[in-house]
C-alpha positions in Angstrom: -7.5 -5.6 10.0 -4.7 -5.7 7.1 -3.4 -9.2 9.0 -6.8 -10.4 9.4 -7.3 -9.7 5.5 -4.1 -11.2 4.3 -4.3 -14.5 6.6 -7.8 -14.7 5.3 -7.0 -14.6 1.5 -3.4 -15.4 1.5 -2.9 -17.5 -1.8 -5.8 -16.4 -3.2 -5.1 -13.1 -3.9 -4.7 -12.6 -7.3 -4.8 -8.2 -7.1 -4.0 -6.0 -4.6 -5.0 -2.4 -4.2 -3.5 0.0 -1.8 -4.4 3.7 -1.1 -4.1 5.7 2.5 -7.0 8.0 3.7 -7.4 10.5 7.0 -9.0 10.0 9.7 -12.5 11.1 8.0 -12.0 8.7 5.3 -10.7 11.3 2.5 -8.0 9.5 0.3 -4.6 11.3 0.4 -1.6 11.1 -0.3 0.2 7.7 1.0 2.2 8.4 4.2 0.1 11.5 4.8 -3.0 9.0 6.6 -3.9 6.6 8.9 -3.1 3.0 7.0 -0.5 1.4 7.6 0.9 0.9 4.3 4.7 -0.4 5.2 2.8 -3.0 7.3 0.1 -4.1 4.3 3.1 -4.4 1.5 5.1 -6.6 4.2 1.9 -8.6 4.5 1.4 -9.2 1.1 5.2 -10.3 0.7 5.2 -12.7 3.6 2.0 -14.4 1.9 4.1 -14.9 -1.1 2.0 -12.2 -2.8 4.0 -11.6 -6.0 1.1 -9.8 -8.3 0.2 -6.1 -9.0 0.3 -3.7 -6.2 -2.5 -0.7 -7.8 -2.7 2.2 -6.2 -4.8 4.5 -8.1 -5.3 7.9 -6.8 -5.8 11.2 -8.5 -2.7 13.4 -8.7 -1.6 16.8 -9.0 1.4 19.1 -9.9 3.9 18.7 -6.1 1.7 16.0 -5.4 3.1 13.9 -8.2 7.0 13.6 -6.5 5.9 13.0 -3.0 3.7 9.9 -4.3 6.0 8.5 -6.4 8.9 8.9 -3.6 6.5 7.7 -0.9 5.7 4.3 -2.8 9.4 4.4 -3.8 10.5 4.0 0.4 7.1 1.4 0.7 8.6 -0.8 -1.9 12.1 -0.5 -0.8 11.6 -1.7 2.4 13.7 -4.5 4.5 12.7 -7.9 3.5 10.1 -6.5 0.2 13.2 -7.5 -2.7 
C-alpha cells in the first residue's frame, strides 16, 4: 500500500504524515505497530520527497524518549541524508 501511495502521488506530494498503529488500528508508539515506517520514509526519499514529515501523536512521560529515539533511527537510515 505505502508503494502504491507514493508511485501514485510521487511529485505531488506536498505533506506527509506518518504515525504506526496495532493490529486493531490503535495508534502507538512508532516501531511498536504494524506499519512499516523505515519502508514509507525510504519511499518518500526515493520520490524526491523533500517536505515535512508530521507525525503527530499524543505523548506521555517514558513515552516521550522512545518516540523521539525511534524517529531518530527512521530518519537516520541508509540512503535518507
Amino acid at each position: 500500500m505505502i508503494d502504491e501511495a507514493v508511485d501514485l502521488m510521487g511529485a505531488e506530494t506536498v505533506l506527509a504524515h506518518a504515525k504506526d498503529i496495532d493490529a486493531t488500528g490503535k495508534v502507538v508508539a512508532p516501531g511498536q505497530g504494524v506499519v512499516e515506517l523505515g519502508h514509507f520514509v525510504k519511499a518518500l526519499h526515493k520520490a524526491g520527497y523533500k517536505g515535512a514529515l508530521v507525525a503527530l501523536r499524543e505523548i506521555t512521560g517514558k513515552d516521550t524518549a522512545h518516540t523521539a529515539e525511534a524517529w531518530r533511527k527512521l530518519l537516520d537510515l541508509p540512503g535518507i541524508k
